[in-house]
C-alpha positions in Angstrom: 2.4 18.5 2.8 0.6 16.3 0.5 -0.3 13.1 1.3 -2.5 10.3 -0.5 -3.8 7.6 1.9 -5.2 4.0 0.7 -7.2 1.4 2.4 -9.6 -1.5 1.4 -7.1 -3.6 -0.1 -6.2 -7.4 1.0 -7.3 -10.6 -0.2 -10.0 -11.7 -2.3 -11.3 -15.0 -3.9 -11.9 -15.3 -8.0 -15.4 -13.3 -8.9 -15.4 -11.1 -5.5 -15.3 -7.8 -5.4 -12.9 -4.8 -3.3 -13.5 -1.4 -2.3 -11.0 0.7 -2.5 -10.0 4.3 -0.6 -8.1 7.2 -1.3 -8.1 9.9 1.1 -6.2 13.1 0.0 -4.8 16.0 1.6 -2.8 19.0 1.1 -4.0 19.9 -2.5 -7.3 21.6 -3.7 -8.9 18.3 -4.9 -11.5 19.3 -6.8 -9.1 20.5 -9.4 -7.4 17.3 -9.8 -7.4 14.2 -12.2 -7.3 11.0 -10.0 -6.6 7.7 -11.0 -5.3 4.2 -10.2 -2.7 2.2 -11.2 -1.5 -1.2 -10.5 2.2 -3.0 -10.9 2.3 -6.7 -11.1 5.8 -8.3 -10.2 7.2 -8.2 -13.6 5.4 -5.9 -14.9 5.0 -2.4 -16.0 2.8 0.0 -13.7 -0.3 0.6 -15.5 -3.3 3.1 -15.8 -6.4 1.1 -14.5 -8.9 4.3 -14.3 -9.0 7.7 -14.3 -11.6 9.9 -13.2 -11.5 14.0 -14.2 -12.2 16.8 -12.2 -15.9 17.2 -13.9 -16.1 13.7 -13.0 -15.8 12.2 -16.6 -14.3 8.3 -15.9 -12.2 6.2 -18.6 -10.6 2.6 -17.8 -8.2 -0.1 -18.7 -9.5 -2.3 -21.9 -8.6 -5.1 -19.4 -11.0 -4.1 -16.3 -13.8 -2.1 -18.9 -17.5 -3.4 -17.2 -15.5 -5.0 -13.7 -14.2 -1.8 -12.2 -16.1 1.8 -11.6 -14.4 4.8 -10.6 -15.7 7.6 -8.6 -14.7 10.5 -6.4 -16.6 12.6 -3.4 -15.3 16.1 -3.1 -16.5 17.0 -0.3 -14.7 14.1 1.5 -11.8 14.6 -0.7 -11.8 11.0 -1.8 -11.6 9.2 -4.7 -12.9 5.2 -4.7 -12.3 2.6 -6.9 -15.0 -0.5 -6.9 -13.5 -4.0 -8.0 -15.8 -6.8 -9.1 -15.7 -9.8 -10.9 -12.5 -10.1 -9.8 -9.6 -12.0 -11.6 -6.4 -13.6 -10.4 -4.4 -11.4 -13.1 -5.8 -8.5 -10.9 -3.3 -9.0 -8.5 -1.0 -6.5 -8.0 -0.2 -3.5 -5.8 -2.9 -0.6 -6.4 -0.9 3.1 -6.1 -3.4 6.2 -6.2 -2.7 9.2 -8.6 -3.3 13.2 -8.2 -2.4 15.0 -11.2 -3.4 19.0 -12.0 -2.4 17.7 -15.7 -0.6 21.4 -16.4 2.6 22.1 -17.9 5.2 21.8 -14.8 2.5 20.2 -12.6 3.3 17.3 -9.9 2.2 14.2 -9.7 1.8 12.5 -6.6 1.1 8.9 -5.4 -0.4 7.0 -2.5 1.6 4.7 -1.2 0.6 1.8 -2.7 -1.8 -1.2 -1.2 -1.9 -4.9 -1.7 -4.5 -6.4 -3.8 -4.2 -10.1 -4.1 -7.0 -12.7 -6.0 -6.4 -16.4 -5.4 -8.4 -19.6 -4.1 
């Protein structure tokens, strides 16, 4: 069974920084595109960052120089480091696996809490 499992999210003040977790299991990571997304109430869910199998990252215009992406294989993990935080950052964080193939899944964490206020 697959499973995606997030922690390090909660509450944070304007200009500090997050570390968030993605544990995976079930799937042969290393193969896998991971990312992170976010959904604001209101809001589409959107692609904040994306990091490849070879380890190649790319990011939101809106989070380009805050956020850094990165995974460890051998803990099957991917991370995503949040600074310079912003209180239009708030949103709930969901974690992405996709093998990126023609009839391939995609599967998602279950989503964790970021919220950015004084």
């Amino acid at each position: 069974q697959v499973q995606l499992v997030e922690s390090g999210g909660g509450l944070a003040q304007p200009g500090g920084s997050l570390r968030l977790s993605c544990a995976a299991s079930g799937i042969i990571f290393s193969i896998y595109t991971m990312g992170w997304y976010r959904q604001a109430p209101g809001k589409q869910r959107e692609l904040v960052a994306a990091i490849t199998s070879g380890g190649s990252p790319n990011y939101a215009n809106s989070v380009k120089g805050r956020f850094t992406i990165s995974r460890d294989n051998a803990k099957n993990t991917v991370y995503l480091q949040m600074n310079s935080l912003k209180p239009e950052d708030t949103a709930v964080y969901y974690c992405n696996a996709d093998r990126q193939i023609v009839g391939g899944f995609k599967y998602w964490g279950q989503g964790t809490q970021v919220t950015v206020s004084s």
